[in-house]
C-alpha positions, 0 to 999 in steps of 0.5 A: 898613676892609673886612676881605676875604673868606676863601676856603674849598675842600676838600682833594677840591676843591684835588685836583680844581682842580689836576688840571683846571688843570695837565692842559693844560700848557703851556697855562693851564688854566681853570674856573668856581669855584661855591659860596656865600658866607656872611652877612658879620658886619659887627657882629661884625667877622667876614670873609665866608667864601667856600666853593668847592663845585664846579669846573666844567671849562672849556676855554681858549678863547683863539684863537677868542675872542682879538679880542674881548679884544683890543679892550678895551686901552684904551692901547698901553702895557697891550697885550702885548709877547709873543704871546699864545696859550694858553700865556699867556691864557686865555677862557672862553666866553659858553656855558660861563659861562651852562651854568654859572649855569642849573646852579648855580642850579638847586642854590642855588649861584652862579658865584662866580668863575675858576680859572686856572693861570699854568703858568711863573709866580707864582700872582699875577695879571698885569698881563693879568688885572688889564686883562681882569678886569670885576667883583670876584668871585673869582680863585684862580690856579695857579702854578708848585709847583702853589701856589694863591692867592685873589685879588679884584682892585678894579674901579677905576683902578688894579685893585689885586688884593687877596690872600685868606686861602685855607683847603685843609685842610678835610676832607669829611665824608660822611653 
C-alpha cells in the first residue's frame, strides 16, 4: 500500500494562501502552489513530504476560458445543473501557468500543484474538480471557517480524491 504524501507550508504561507484566495469572495479564488517535494523513503516505509515554498497569484480566469472546459464533460450526466460562473468554477490561464514554471525552475522549485477556495462550500473537492482535474499533483482547497484542506485526486475512472495529511504550524526561521 502507498502511504500518500504530507503536505508541508509554513504559517506565513497558509496567511499568505488565505489572504489571496478569500480576497476575491464571492468569487473562487486561485493560484499555483511551488515547492518541492522530498525523496520518498520507500524502505523505511516513510510518506513523501510535499512542501509548499511559495503561492503564485493567479487570476480566476473562468469566462474567458469557460468553453474550453466545457468541452471536456464526456457525458450529460457530469455537466452542471446550475450556471457556472466565477462564483463557482475556477481557470487559470495557459500564460499564468507557463510564467510559473520559467520562474520556478530558474529557482530549483516546481509547480507542484493548485489552490482554490470553495467561498459557500466544504474544503473538499466537487464533483467539477474531480472532471476538470488531468494529472495527480497537488489540490489544497479553502472552504468555508477559512478551513484547508490537501488533496490529490487519482487519474483514474473514478477520480477517487485521496485526502492528505497537511502540516500549517511550522514556523519560518530566518537567517
Amino acid at each position: 500500500m502507498q502511504i500518500p504524501p504530507t503536505v508541508e507550508l509554513t504559517i506565513q504561507i497558509r496567511e499568505i494562501l488565505l489572504k489571496k484566495l478569500l480576497c476575491v469572495e464571492p468569487e473562487e479564488g486561485c493560484a499555483l502552489l511551488l515547492g518541492n517535494k522530498a525523496i520518498n523513503c520507500e524502505k523505511l516505509n516513510l510518506p513523501e513530504v510535499i512542501k509548499i515554498e511559495l503561492i503564485w497569484p493567479c487570476s480566476n480566469e473562468w469566462e474567458q476560458m469557460s468553453s474550453v472546459f466545457e468541452q471536456n464533460y464526456k457525458r450529460d450526466e457530469d455537466r452542471p445543473t446550475e450556471k457556472t460562473s466565477k462564483k463557482n468554477r475556477f481557470a487559470i490561464s495557459p500564460i499564468d501557468q507557463i510564467k510559473a514554471q520559467k520562474w520556478a525552475r530558474k529557482r530549483n522549485l516546481s509547480v507542484i500543484g493548485t489552490a482554490h477556495s470553495h467561498p459557500n462550500g466544504l474544503a473538499i473537492p466537487s464533483t467539477t474538480d474531480k472532471i476538470y482535474n488531468l494529472n495527480e499533483d497537488l489540490m489544497l482547497i479553502v472552504g468555508i471557517k477559512n478551513e484547508i484542506r490537501a488533496w490529490q485526486i487519482q487519474n483514474d475512472s473514478q477520480k477517487k480524491p485521496v485526502e492528505l495529511k497537511l502540516l500549517s504550524n511550522i514556523k519560518t526561521s530566518y537567517v
